[in-house]
Residue frames as a rotation matrix with the C-alpha (Angstrom) as fourth column:
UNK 1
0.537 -0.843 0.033 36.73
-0.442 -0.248 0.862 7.02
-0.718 -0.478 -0.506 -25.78
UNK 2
0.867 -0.435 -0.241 39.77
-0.293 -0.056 -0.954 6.54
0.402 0.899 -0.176 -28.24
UNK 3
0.511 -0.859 0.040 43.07
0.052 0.078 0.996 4.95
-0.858 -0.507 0.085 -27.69
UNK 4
0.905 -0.087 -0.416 45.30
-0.401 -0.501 -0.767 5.69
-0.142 0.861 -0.488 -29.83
UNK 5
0.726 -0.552 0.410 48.64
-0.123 0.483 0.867 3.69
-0.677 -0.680 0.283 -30.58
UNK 6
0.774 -0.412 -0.481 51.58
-0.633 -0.473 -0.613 4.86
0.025 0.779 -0.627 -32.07
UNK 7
0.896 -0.365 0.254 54.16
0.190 0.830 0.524 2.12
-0.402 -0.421 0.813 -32.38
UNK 8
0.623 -0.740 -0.255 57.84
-0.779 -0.617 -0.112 3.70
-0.075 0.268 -0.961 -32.70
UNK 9
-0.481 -0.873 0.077 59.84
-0.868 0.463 -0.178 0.08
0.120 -0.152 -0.981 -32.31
UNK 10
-0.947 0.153 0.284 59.11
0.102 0.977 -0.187 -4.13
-0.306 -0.148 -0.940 -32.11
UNK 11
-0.323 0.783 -0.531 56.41
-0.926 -0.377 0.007 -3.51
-0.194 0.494 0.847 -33.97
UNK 12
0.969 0.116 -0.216 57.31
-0.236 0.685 -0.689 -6.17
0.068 0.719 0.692 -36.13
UNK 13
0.220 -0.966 -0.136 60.57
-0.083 0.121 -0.989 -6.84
0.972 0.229 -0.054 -35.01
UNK 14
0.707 -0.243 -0.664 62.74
0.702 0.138 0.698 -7.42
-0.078 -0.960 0.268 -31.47
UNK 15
-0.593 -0.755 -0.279 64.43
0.790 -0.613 -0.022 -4.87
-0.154 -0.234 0.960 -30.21
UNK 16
-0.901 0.001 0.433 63.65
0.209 -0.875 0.436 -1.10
0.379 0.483 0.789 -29.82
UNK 17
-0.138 0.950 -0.282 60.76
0.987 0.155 0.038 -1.26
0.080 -0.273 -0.959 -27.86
UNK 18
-0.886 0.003 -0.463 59.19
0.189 -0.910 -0.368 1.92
-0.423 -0.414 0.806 -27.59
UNK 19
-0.327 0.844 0.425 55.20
0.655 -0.122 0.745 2.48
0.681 0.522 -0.513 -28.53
UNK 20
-0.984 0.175 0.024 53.13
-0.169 -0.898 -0.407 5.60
-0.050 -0.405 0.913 -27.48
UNK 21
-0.303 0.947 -0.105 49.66
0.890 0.321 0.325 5.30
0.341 0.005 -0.940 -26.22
UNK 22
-0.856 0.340 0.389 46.95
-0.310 -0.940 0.140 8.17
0.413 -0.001 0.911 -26.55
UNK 23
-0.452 0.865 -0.217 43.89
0.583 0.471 0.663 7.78
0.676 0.173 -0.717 -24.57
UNK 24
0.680 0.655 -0.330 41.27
0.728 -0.547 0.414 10.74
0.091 -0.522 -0.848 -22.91
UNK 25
0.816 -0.420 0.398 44.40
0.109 -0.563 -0.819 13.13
0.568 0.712 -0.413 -24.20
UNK 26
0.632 -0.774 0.040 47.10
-0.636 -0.489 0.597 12.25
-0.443 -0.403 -0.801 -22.29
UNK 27
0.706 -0.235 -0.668 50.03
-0.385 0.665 -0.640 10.67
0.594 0.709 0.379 -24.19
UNK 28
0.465 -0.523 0.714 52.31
-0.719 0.248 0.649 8.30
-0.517 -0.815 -0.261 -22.51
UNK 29
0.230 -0.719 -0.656 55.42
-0.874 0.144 -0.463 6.19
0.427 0.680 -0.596 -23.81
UNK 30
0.763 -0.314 0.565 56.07
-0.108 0.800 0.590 2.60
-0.638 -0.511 0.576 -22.66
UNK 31
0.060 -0.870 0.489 59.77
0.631 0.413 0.657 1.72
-0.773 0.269 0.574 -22.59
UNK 32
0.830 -0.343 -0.440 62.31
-0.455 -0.872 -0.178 3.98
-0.323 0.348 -0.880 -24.85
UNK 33
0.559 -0.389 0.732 64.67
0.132 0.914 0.385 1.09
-0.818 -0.119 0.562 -26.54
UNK 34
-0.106 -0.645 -0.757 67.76
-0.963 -0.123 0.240 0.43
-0.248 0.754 -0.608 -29.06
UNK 35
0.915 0.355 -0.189 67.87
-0.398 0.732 -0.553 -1.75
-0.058 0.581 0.812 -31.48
UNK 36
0.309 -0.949 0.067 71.21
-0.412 -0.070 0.908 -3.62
-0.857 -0.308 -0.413 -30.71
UNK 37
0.105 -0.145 0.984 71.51
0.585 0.809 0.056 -4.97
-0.804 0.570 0.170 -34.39
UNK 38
0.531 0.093 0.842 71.71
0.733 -0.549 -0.402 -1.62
0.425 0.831 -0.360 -36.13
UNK 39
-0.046 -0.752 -0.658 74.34
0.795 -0.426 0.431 0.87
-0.604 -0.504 0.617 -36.00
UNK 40
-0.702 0.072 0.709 72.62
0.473 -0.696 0.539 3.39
0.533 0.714 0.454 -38.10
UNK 41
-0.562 0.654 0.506 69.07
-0.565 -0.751 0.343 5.13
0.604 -0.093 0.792 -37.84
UNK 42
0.349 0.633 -0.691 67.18
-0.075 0.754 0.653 2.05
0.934 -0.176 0.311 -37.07
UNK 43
-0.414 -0.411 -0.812 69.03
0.429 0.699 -0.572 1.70
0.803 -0.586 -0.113 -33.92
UNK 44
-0.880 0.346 -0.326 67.05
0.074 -0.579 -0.812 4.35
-0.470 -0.738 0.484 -31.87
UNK 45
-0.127 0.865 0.485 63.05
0.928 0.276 -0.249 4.83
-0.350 0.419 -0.838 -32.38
UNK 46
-0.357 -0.058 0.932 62.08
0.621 -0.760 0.190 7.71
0.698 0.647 0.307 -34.92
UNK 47
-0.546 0.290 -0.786 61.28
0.771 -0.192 -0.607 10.57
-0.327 -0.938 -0.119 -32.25
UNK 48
-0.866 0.432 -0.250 60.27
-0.475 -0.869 0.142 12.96
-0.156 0.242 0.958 -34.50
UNK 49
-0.395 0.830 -0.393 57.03
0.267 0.513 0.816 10.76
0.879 0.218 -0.424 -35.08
UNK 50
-0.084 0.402 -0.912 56.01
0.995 -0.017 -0.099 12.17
-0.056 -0.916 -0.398 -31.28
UNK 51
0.708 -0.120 -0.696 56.97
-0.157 -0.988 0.010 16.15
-0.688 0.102 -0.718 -31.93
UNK 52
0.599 -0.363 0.714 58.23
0.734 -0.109 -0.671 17.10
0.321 0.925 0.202 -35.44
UNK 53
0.728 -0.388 0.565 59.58
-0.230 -0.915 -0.332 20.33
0.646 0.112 -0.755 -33.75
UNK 54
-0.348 -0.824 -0.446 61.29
0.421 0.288 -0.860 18.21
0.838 -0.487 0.247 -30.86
UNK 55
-0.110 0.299 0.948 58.78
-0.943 -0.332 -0.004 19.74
0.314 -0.895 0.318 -27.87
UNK 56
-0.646 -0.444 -0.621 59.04
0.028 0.799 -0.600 16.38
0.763 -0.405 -0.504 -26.08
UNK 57
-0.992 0.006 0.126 58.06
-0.116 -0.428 -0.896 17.90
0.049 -0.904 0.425 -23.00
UNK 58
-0.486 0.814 -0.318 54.73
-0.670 -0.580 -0.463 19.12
-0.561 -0.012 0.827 -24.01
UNK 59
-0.080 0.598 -0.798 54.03
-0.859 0.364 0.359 16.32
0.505 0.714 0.484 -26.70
UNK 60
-0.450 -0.007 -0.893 54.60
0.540 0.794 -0.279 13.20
0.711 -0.608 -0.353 -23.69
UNK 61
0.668 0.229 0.708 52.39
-0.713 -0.077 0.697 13.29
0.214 -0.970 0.112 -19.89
UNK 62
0.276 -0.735 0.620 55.29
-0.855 0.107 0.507 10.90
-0.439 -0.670 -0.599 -18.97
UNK 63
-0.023 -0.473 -0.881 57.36
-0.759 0.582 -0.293 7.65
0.651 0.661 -0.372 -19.93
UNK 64
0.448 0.403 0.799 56.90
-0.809 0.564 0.169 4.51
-0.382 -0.721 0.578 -18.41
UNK 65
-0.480 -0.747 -0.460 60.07
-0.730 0.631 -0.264 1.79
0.487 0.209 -0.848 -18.57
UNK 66
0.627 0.706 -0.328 58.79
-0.595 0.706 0.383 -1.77
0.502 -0.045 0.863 -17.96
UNK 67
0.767 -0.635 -0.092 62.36
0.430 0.403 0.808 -3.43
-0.476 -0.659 0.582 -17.18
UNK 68
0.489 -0.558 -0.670 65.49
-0.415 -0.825 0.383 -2.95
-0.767 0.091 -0.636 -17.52
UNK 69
0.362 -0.358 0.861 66.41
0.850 0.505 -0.147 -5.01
-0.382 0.785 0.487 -20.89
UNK 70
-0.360 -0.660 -0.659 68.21
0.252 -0.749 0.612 -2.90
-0.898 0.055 0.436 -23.12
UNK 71
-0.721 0.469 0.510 65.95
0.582 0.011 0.813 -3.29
0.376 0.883 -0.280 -25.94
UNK 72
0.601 0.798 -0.040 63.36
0.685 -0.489 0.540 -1.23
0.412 -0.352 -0.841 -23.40
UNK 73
0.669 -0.415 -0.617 66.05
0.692 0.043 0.720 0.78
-0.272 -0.909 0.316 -22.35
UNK 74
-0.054 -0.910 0.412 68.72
0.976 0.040 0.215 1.29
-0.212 0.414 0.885 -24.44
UNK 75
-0.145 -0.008 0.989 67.41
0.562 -0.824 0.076 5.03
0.815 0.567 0.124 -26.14
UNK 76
0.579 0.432 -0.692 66.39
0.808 -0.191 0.557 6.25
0.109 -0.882 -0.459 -22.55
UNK 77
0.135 -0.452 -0.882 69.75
0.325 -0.820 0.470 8.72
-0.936 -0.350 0.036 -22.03
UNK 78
-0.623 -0.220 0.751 69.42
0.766 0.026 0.643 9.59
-0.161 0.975 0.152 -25.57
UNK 79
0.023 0.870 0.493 65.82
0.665 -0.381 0.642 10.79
0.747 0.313 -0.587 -25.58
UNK 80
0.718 0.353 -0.600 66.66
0.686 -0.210 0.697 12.48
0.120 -0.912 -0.393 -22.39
UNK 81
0.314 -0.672 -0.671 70.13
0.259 -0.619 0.741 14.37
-0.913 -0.407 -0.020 -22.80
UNK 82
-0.813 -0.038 0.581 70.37
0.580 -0.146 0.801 14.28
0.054 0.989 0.141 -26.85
UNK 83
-0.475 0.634 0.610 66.99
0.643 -0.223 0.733 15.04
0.601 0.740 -0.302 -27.58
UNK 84
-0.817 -0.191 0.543 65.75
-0.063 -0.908 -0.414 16.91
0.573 -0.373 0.730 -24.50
UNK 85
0.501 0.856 -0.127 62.32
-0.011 0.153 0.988 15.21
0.865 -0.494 0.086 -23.17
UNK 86
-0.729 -0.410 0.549 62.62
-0.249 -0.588 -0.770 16.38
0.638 -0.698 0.326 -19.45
UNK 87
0.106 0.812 0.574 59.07
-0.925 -0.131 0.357 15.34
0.365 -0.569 0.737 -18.07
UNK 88
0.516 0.274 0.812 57.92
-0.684 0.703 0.197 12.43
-0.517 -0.657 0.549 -15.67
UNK 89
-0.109 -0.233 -0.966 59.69
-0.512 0.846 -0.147 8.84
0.852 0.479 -0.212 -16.30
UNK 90
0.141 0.091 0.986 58.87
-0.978 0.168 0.125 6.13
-0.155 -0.982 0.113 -14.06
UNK 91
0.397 0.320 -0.860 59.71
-0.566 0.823 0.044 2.74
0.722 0.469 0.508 -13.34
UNK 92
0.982 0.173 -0.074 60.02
0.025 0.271 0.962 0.39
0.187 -0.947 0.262 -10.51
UNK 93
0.440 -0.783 0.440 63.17
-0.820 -0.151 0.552 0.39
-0.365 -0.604 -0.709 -7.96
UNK 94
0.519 -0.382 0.765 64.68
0.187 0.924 0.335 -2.72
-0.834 -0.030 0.551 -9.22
UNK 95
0.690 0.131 0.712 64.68
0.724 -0.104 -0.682 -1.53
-0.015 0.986 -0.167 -12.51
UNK 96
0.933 -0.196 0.301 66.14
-0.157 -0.976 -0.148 1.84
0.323 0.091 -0.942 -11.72
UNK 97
0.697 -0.674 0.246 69.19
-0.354 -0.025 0.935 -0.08
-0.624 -0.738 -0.256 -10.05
UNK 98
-0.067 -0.728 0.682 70.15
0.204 0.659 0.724 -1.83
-0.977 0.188 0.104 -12.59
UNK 99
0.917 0.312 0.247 69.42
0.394 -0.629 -0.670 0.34
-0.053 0.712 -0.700 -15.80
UNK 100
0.655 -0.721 -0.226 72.23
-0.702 -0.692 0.169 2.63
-0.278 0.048 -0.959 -15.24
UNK 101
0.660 0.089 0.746 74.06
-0.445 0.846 0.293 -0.57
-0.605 -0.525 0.598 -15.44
UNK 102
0.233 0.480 0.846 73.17
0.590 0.622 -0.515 -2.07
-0.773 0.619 -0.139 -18.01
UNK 103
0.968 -0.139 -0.209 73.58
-0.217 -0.879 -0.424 1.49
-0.125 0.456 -0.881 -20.16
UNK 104
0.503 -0.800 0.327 76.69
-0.530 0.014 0.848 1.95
-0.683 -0.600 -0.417 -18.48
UNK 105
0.075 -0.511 0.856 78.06
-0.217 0.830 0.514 -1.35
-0.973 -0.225 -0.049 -19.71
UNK 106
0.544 0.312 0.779 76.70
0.813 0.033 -0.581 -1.28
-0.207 0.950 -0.236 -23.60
UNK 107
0.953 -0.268 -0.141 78.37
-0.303 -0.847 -0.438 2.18
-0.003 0.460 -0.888 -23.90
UNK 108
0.154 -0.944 0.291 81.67
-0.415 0.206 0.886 0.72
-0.897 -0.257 -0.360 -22.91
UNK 109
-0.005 -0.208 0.978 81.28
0.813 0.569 0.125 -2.09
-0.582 0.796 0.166 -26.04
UNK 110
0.678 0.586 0.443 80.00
0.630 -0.153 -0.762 0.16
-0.379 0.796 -0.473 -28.33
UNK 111
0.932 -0.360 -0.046 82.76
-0.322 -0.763 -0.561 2.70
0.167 0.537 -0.827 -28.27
UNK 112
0.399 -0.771 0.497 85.37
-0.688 0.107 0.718 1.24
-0.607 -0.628 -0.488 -26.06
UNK 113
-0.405 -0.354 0.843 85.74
0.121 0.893 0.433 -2.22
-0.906 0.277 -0.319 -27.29
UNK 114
-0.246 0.044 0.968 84.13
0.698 0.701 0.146 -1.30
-0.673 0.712 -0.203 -30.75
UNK 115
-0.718 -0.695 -0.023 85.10
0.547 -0.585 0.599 1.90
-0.430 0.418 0.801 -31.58
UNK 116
-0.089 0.790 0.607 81.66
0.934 -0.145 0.326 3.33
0.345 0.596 -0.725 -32.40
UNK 117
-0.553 0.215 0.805 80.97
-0.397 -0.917 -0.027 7.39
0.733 -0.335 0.593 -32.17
UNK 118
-0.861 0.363 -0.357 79.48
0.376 -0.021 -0.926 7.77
-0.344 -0.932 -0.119 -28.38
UNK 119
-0.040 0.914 0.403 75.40
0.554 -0.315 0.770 7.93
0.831 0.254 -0.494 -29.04
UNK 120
0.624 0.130 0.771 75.48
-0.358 -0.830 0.429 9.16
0.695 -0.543 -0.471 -25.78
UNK 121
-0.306 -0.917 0.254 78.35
-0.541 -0.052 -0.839 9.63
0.783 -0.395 -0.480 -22.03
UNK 122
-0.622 -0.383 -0.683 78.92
0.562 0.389 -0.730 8.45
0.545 -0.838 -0.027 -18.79
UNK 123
-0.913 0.337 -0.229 77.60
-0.048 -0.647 -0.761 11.51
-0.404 -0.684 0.607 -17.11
UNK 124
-0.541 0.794 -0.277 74.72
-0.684 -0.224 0.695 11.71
0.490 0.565 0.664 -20.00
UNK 125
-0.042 0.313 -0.949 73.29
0.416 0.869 0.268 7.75
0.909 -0.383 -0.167 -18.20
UNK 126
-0.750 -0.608 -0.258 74.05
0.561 -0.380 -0.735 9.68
0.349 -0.697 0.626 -14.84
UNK 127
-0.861 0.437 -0.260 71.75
-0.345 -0.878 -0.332 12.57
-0.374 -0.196 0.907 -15.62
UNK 128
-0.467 0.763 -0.447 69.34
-0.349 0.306 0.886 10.60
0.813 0.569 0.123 -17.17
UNK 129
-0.154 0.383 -0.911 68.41
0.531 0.810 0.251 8.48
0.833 -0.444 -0.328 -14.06
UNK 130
-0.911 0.218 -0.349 68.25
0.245 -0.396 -0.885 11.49
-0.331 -0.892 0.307 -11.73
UNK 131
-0.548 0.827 -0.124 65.05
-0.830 -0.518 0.206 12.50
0.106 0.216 0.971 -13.68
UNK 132
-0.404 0.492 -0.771 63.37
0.002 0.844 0.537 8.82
0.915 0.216 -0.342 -12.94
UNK 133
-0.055 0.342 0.938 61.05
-0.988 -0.153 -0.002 8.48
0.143 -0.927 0.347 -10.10
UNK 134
-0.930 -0.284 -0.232 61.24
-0.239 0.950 -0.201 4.96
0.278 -0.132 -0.952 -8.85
UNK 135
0.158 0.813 0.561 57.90
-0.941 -0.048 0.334 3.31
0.298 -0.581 0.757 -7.83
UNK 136
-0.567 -0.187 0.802 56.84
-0.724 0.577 -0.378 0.62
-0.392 -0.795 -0.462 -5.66
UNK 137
-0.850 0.506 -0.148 55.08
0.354 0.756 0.550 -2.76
0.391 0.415 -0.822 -6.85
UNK 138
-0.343 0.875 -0.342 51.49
0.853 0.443 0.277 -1.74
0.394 -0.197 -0.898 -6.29
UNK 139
-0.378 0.034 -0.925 52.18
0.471 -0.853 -0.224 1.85
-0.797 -0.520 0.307 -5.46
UNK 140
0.326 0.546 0.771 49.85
0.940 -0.101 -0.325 4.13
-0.100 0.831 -0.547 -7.17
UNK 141
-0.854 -0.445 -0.269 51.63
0.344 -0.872 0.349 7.61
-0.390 0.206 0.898 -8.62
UNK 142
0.707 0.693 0.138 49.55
0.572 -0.447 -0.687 10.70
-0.415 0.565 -0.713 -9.81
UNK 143
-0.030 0.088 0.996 50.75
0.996 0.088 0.023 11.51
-0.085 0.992 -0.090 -12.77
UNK 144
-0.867 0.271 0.418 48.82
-0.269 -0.961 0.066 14.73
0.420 -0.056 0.906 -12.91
UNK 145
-0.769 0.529 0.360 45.35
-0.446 -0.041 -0.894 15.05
-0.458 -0.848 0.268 -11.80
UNK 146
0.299 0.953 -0.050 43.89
-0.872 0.251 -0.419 13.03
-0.387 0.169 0.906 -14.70
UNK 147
0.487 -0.370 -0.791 46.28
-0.585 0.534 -0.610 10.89
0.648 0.760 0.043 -14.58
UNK 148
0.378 -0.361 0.853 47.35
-0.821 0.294 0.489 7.83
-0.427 -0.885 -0.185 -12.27
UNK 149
0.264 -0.485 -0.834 49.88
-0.391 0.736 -0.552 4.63
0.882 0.472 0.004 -12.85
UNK 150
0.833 0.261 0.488 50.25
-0.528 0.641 0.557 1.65
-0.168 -0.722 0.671 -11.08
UNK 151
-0.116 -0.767 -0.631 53.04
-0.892 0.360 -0.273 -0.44
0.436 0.531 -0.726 -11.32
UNK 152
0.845 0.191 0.499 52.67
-0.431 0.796 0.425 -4.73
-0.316 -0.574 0.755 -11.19
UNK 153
-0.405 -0.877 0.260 55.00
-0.568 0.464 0.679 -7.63
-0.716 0.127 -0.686 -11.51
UNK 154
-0.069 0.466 -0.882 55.21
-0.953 -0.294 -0.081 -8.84
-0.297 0.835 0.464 -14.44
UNK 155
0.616 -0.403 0.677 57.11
-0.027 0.848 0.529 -11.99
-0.787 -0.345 0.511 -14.56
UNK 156
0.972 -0.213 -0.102 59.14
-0.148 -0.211 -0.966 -10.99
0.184 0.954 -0.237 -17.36
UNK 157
0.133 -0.969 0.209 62.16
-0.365 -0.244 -0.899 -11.05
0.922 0.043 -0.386 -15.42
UNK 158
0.810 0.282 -0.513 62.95
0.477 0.190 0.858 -13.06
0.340 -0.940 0.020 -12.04
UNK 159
0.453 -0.498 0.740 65.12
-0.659 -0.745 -0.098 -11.22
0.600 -0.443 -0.666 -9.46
């Protein structure tokens, strides 16, 4: 067996979290992040490193958000209403409440209060979180049928 691991963000750096893991062919994304120190390219992970043509869909079995920092966050309604990836995202019910949030609130600075071009809307953060299934600590999702995901607590973050 092979795993494969395609780091796209914090490689070598904070911020941008976003790394793709191949293993028994299904690929799967943890966390989908912005770099909040870069207002250029650098500030979203390179997507075309997943599908040069931009089939998302077909090149991900699903995305998996850890919390709801914005550095694990932040490219979510991007990759999702910009770029077009449509399949499975999951991450736990806390998370999912306060994500939109969080988004929400960072788009305001960025354009409102600092005049940057809109990376992505209101409605775009909106439409992004109806595609999220929420899970439960310890609840096990199938995926597909060769594929299952658990979700624990990490302690990364107290509530």
């Amino acid at each position: 067996m092979t795993i494969d691991c395609l780091v796209l963000g914090a490689g070598q750096d904070v911020g941008k979290s976003c790394v793709v893991v191949t293993i028994n062919g299904k690929r799967i994304m943890f966390d989908c992040g912005m770099h909040m120190g870069h207002d250029d390219h650098r500030r979203y992970p390179d997507f075309s490193l997943i599908s040069e043509s931009g089939d998302f869909d077909n090149a991900l079995s699903c995305i998996i958000i850890t919390h709801f920092h914005l550095d694990h966050i932040g490219a979510l309604p991007y990759f999702t209403e910009v770029c077009g990836y449509n399949g499975p995202i999951y991450m736990t019910y806390p998370t999912k409440a306060l994500a939109p949030l969080m988004l929400e609130d960072y788009r305001r600075v960025l354009v409102d209060r600092r005049g940057e071009k809109e990376q992505f809307s209101s409605e775009n953060i909106t439409d992004c979180m109806k595609k999220v299934t929420a899970v439960d600590l310890k609840q096990t999702v199938l995926v597909d049928r060769d594929l299952q995901i658990r979700a624990y607590y990490a302690g990364h973050i107290d509530l």
